[in-house]
C-alpha beads as a LAMMPS data file, in Angstrom:
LAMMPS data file: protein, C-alpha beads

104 atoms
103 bonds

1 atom types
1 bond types

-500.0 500.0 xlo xhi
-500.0 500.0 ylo yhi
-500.0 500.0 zlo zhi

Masses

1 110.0

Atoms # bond

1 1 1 4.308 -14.406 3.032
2 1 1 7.601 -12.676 2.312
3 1 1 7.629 -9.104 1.052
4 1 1 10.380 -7.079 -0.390
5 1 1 11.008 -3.853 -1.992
6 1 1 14.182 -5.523 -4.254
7 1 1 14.034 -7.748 -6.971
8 1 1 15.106 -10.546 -4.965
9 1 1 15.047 -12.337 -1.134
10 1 1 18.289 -13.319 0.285
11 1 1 18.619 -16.878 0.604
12 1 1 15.863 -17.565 -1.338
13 1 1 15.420 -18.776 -5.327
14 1 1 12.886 -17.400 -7.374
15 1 1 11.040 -20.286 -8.952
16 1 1 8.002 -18.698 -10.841
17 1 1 7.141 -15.511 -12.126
18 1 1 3.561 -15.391 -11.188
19 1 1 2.294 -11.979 -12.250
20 1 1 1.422 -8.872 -10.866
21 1 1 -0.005 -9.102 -7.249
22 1 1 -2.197 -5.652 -6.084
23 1 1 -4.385 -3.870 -3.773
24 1 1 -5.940 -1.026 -3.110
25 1 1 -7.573 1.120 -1.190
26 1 1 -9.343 4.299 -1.529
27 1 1 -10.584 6.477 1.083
28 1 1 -12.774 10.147 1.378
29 1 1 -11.860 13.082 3.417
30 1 1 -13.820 13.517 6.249
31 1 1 -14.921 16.755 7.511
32 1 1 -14.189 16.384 11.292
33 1 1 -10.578 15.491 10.796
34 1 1 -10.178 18.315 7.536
35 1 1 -11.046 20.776 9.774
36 1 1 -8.738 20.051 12.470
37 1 1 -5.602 19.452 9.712
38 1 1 -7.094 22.554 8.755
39 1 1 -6.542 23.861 11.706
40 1 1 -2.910 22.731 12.595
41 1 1 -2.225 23.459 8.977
42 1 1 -2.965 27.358 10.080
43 1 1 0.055 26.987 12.598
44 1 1 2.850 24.925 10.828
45 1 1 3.902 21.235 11.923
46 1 1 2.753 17.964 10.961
47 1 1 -0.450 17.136 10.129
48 1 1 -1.285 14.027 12.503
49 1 1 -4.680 12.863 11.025
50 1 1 -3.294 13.234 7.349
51 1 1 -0.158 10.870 8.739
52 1 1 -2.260 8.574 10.045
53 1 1 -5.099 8.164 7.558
54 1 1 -2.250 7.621 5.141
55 1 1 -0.378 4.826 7.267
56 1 1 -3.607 3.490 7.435
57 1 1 -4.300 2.632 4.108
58 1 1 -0.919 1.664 3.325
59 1 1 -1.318 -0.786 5.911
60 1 1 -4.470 -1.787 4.047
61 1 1 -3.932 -2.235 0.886
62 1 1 -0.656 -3.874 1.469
63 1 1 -3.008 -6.532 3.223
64 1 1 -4.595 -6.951 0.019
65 1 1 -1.871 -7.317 -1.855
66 1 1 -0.721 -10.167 0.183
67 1 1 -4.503 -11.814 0.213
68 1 1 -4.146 -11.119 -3.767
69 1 1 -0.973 -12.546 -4.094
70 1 1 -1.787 -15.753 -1.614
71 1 1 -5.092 -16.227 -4.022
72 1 1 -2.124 -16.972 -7.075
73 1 1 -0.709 -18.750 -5.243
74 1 1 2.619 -17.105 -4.410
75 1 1 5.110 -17.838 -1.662
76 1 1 6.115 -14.486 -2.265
77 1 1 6.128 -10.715 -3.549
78 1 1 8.695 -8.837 -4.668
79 1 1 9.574 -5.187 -6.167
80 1 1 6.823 -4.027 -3.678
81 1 1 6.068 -0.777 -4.500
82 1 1 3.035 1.800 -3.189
83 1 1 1.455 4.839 -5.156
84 1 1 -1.257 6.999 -4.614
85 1 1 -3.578 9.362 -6.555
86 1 1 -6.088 11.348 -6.510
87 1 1 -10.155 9.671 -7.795
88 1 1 -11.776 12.867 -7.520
89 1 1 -11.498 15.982 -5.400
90 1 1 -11.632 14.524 -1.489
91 1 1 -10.995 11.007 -2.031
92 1 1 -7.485 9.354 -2.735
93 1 1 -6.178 6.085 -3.465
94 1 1 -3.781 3.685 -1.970
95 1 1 -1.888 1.194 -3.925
96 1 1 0.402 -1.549 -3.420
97 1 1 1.549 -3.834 -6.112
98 1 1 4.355 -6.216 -6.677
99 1 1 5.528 -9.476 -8.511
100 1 1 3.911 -12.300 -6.855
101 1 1 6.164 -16.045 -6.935
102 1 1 7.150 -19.424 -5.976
103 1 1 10.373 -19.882 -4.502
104 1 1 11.912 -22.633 -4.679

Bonds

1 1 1 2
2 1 2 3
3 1 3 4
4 1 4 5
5 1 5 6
6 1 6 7
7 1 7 8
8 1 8 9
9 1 9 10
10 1 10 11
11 1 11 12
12 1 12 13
13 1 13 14
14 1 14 15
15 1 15 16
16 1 16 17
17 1 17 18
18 1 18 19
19 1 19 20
20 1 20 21
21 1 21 22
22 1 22 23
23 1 23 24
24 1 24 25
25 1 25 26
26 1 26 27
27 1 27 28
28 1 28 29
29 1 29 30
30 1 30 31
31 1 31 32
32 1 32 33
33 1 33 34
34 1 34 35
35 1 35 36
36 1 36 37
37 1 37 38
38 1 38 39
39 1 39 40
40 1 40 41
41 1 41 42
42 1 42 43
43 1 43 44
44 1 44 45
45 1 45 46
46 1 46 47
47 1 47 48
48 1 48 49
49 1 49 50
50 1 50 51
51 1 51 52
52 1 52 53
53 1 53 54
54 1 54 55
55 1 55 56
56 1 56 57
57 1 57 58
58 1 58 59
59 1 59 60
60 1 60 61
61 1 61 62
62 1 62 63
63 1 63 64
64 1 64 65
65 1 65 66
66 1 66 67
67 1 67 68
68 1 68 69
69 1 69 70
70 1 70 71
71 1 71 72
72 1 72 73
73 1 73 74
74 1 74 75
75 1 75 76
76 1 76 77
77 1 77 78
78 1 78 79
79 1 79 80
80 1 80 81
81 1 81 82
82 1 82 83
83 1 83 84
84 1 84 85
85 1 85 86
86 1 86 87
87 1 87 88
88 1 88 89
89 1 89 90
90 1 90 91
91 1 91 92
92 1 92 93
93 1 93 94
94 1 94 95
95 1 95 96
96 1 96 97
97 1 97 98
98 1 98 99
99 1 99 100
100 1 100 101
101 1 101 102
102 1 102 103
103 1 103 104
């Protein structure tokens, strides 16, 4: 499955407009790891287990985008784009959509 962040692959022709391909992900704060980014929030720098919960479920839900976008059929997704937001105070969602297609 090709992914891009463009409106277009190199190389390739866009055949069919499929629709919108997503997935998402949405994951709760967990106490152990708040109070260590507490912690190293206390002190400056990065906060590692923010950064990596985040990667995380970018890595996710861009899986489920592709399994979405494979389920329509699609060779393809383009205009890939992620967003999060906040469900309710400690949890937080990941999402990756795109335009799913057949290429020619």
């Amino acid at each position: 499955m090709q992914i891009a962040t463009t409106d277009h692959l190199p190389g390739q022709t866009v055949e069919t407009a499929l629709g919108i391909a997503r997935g998402s992900v949405v994951r709760a704060r967990f106490f152990g790891r708040d109070f260590i980014a507490g912690l190293r929030s206390l002190v400056g720098g990065e906060v590692n287990e923010y950064t990596n919960l985040l990667a995380e479920s970018r890595e996710q839900a861009l899986e489920r985008m592709i399994h979405h976008a494979k389920s329509m059929g699609a060779d393809a997704v383009v205009n890939v784009r992620f967003t999060s937001n906040t469900i309710m105070e400690g949890t937080a969602e990941m999402l990756a959509y795109g335009t799913a297609v057949k290429l020619k």
